[in-house]
C-alpha positions as CSV (number, residue, x, y, z in Angstrom):
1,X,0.0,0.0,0.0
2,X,2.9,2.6,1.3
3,X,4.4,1.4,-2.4
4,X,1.3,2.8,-4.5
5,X,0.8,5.7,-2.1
6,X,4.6,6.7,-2.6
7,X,4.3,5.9,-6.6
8,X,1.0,8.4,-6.8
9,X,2.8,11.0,-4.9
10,X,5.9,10.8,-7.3
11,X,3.8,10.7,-10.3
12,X,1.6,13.8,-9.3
13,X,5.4,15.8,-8.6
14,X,6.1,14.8,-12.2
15,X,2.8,16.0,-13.4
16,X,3.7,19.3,-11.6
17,X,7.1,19.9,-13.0
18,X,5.8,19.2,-16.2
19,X,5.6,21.9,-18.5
20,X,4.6,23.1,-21.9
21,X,6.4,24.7,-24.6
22,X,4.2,27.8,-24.0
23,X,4.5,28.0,-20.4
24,X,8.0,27.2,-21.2
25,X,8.6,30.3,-23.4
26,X,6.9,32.5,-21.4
27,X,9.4,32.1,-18.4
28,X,12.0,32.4,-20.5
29,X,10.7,35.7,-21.6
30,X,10.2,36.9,-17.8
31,X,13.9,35.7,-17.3
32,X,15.0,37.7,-19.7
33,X,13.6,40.8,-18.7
34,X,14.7,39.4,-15.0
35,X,18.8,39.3,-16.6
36,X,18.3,43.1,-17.7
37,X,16.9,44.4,-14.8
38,X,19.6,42.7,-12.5
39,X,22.2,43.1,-14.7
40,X,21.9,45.5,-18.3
41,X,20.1,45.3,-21.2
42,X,22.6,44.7,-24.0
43,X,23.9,41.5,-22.1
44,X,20.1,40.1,-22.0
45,X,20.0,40.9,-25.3
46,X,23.1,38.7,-26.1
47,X,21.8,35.9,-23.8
48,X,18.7,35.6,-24.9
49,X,18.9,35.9,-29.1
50,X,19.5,33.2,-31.5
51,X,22.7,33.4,-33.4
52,X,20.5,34.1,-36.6
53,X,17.8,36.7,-34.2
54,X,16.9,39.7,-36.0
55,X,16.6,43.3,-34.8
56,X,15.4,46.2,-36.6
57,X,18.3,49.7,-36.4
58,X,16.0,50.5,-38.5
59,X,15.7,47.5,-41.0
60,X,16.3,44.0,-39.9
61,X,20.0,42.7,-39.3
62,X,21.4,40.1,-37.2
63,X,21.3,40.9,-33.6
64,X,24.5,39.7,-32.3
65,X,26.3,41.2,-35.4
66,X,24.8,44.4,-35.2
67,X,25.4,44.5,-31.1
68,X,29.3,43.5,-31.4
69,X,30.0,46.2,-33.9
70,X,27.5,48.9,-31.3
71,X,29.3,48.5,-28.1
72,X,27.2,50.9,-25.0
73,X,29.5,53.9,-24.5
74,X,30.2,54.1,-20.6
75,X,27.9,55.8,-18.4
76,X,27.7,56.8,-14.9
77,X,23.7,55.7,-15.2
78,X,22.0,52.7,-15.1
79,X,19.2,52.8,-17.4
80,X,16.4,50.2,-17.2
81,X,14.4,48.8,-19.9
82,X,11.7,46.7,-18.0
83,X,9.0,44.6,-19.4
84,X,6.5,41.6,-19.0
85,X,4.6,39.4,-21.4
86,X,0.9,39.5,-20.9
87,X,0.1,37.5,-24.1
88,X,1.6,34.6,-25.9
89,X,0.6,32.2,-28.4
90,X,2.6,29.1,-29.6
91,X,2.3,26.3,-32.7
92,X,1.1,22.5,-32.1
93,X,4.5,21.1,-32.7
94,X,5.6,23.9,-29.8
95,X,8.8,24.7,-31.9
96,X,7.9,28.5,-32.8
97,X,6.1,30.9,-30.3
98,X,5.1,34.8,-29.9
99,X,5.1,37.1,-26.7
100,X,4.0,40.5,-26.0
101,X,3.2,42.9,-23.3
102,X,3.6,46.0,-22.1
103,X,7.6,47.8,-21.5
104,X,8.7,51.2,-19.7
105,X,12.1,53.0,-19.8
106,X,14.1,54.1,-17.3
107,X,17.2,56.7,-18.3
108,X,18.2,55.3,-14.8
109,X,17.2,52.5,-12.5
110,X,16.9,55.2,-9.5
111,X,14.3,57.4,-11.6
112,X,10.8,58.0,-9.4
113,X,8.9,57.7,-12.9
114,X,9.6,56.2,-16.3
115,X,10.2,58.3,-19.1
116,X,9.2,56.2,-21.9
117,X,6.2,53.2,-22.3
118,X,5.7,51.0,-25.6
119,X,4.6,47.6,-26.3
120,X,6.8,45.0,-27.6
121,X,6.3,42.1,-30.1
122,X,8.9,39.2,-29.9
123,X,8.6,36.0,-31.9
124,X,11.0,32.7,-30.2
125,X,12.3,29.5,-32.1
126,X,13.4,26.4,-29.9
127,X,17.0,25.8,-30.4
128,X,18.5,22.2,-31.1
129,X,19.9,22.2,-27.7
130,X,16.1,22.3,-26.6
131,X,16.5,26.6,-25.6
132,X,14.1,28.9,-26.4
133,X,15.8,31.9,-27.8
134,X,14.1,35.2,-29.4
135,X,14.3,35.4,-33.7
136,X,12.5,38.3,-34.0
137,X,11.9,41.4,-31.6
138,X,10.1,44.2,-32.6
139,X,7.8,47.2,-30.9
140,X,6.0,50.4,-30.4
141,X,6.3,53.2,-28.3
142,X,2.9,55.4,-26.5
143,X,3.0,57.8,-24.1
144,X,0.9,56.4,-21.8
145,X,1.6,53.3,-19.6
146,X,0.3,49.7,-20.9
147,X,0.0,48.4,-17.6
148,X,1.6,47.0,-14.4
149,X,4.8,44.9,-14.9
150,X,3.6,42.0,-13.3
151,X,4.3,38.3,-13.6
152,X,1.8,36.5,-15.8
153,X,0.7,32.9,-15.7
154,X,-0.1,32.0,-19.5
155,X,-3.4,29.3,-19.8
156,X,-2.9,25.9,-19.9
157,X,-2.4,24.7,-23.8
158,X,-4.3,21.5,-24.6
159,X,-2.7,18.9,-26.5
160,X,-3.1,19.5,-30.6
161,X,-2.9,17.4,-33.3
162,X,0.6,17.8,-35.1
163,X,0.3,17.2,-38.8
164,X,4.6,17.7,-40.1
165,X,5.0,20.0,-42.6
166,X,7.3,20.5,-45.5
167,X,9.4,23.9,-43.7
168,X,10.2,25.1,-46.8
169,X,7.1,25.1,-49.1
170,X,5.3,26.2,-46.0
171,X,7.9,28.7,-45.8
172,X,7.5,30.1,-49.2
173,X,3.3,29.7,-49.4
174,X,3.5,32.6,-46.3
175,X,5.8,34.6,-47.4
176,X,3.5,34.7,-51.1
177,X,0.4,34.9,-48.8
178,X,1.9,38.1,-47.5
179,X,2.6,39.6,-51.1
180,X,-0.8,38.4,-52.0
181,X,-2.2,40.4,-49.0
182,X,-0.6,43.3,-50.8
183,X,-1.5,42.8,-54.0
184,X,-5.5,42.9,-52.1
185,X,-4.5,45.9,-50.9
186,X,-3.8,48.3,-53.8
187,X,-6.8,46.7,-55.6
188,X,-8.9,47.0,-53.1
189,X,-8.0,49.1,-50.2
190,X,-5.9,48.0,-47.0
191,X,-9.0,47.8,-44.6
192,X,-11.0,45.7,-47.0
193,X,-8.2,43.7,-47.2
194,X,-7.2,43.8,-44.1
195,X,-10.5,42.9,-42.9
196,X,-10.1,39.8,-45.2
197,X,-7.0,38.4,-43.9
198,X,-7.1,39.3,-40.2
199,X,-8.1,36.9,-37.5
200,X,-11.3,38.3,-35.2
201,X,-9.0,38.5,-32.4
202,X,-6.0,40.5,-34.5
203,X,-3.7,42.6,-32.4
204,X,-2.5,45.8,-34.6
205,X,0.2,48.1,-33.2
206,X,1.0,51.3,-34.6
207,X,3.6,53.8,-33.1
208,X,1.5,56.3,-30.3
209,X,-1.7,54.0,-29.7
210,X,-2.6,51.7,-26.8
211,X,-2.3,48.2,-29.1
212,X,-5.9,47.4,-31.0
213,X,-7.4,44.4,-30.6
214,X,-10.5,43.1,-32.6
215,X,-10.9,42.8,-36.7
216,X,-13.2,45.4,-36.8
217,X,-11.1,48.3,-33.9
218,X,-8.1,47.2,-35.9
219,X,-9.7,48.2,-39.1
220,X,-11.0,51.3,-37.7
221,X,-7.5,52.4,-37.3
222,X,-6.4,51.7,-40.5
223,X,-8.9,53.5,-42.1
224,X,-8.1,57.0,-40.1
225,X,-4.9,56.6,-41.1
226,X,-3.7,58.7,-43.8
227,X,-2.1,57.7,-46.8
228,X,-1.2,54.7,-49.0
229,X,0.6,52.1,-47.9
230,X,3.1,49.0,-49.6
231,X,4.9,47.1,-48.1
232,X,8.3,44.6,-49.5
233,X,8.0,41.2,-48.0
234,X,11.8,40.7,-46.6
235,X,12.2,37.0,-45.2
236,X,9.4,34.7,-42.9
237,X,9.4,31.5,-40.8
238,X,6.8,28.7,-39.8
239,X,6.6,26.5,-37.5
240,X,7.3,22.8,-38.1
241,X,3.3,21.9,-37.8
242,X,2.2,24.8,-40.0
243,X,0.1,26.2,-38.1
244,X,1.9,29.2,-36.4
245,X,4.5,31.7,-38.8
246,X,5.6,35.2,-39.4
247,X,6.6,37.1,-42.0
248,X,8.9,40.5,-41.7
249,X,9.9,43.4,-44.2
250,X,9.9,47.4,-44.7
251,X,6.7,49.5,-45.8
252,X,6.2,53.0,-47.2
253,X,3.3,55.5,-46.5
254,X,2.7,57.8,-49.4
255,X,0.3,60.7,-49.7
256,X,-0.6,61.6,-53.4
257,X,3.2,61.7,-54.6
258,X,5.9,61.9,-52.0
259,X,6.4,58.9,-49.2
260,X,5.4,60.5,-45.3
261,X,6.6,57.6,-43.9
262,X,9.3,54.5,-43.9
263,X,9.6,51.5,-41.7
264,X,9.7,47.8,-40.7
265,X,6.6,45.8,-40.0
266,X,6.3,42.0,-38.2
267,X,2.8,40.1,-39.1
268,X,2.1,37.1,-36.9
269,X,0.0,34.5,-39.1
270,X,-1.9,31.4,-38.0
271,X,-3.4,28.9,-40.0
272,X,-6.9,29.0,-39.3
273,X,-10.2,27.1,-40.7
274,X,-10.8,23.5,-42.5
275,X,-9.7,25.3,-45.8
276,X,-6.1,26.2,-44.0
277,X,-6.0,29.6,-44.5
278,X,-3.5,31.6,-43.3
279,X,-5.0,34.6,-41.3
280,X,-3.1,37.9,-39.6
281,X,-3.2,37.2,-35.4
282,X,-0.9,40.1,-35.1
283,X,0.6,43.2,-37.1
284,X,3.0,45.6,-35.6
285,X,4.7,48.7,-37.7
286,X,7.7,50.5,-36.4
287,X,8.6,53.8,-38.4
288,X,12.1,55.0,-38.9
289,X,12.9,57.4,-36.7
């Protein structure tokens, strides 16, 4: 009897330690932001990327590169760059994932208030040693705050069917989706596209708004926007189940003849629906500053 009782007791401490690639993710995420609080930003940064992660200064380039060759000049401050997920999403096969949440900006750590707020977008890939490490960060600034930094506990995933993929021709079907998408556009107008190829729950960020979240908020925004914009799909990834992917690349804003604005975009895609459409879960645009 002790046997079974001691058996059930080690199999429920299993149960408990177990986690999921999403709940995995997510912690690595909070220790991340944990690393540049304690320690700095830059060497976070360097931690926490994967050798091919991208950042945008202003366009996309690799991370570690583009950090090596950008040393931090010395400072008698210690500015803080704090930030917590709030949201995450991750594919069946649990190989490729997507957090974001709210950040704030501290010129230094012993500043009363901060002087900066945002929202950040950052896409992870599991590593062959079984890491998760960030491919893609990306965000917004606002002036207001986006909320409390405050641990989150992300919702148990339930177990999905995993139907393998072809990487490659997956690959290449998104990043031709996305071309497709603006192709839509200029026919028919980005929020009647946008309203085609946008999830119900889409998140869109744009540079000085609170993040929107609905199809139809999102398309709201879009449509007070001024001007026209295009966009050149740059490079993409997608999960090993096919499900879950992203695609990455600059856009212009013109009004009548002359571009008012240049930047980088990220769109999150999941593959939604018996017909396996690919549909827009999130879309964040970062202008060159």
């Amino acid at each position: 009897m002790k046997n079974w009782i001691v058996l059930a007791l080690l199999l429920f401490a299993l149960k408990a330690q177990a986690q999921t690639p999403l709940q995995e993710m997510v912690q690595t995420e909070q220790a991340f932001s944990r690393m540049a609080a304690e320690k700095n930003t830059r060497d976070a940064f360097m931690e926490f990327i994967a050798d091919d992660g991208l950042l945008f200064r202003p366009t996309a380039v690799n991370g570690k590169k583009w950090m090596n060759e950008h040393p931090v000049p010395p400072s008698d401050k210690h500015p803080l760059l704090a930030w917590q997920p709030s949201f995450a999403g991750m594919s069946a096969a649990g190989d490729l994932g997507f957090t974001t949440g709210p950040w704030e900006f501290k010129e230094d750590v012993k500043d009363e208030k901060p002087s900066g707020y945002g929202h950040f977008v950052t896409l992870w890939k599991k590593q062959p040693d079984g890491k998760w490490r960030f491919v893609v960060d990306l965000g917004i600034n606002h002036p207001m705050s986006g909320g409390p930094q405050r641990l989150w506990q992300p919702p148990e995933q339930k177990p999905q069917k995993i139907q393998r993929v072809d990487v490659a021709i997956a690959r290449r079907n998104l990043l031709d989706w996305d071309r497709d998408y603006l192709q839509h556009s200029t026919k028919r107008g980005l929020v009647k596209a946008f309203m085609s190829y946008a999830s119900p729950d889409v998140r869109l960020y744009r540079v000085g708004s609170l993040p929107f979240i609905g199809r139809t908020v999102s398309a709201n925004a879009l449509e007070a926007a001024k001007g026209q914009v295009s966009w050149t799909t740059v490079g993409g990834d997608v999960s090993r189940s096919g499900d879950l992917g992203y695609t990455y690349g600059t856009y212009e804003v013109t009004d009548a003849t002359k571009v008012t604005e240049r930047g980088s975009y990220v769109r999150i895609w999941k593959n939604e629906g018996a017909l396996g459409q690919w549909r827009i879960v999130l879309d964040v645009a970062n202008p060159q500053q």
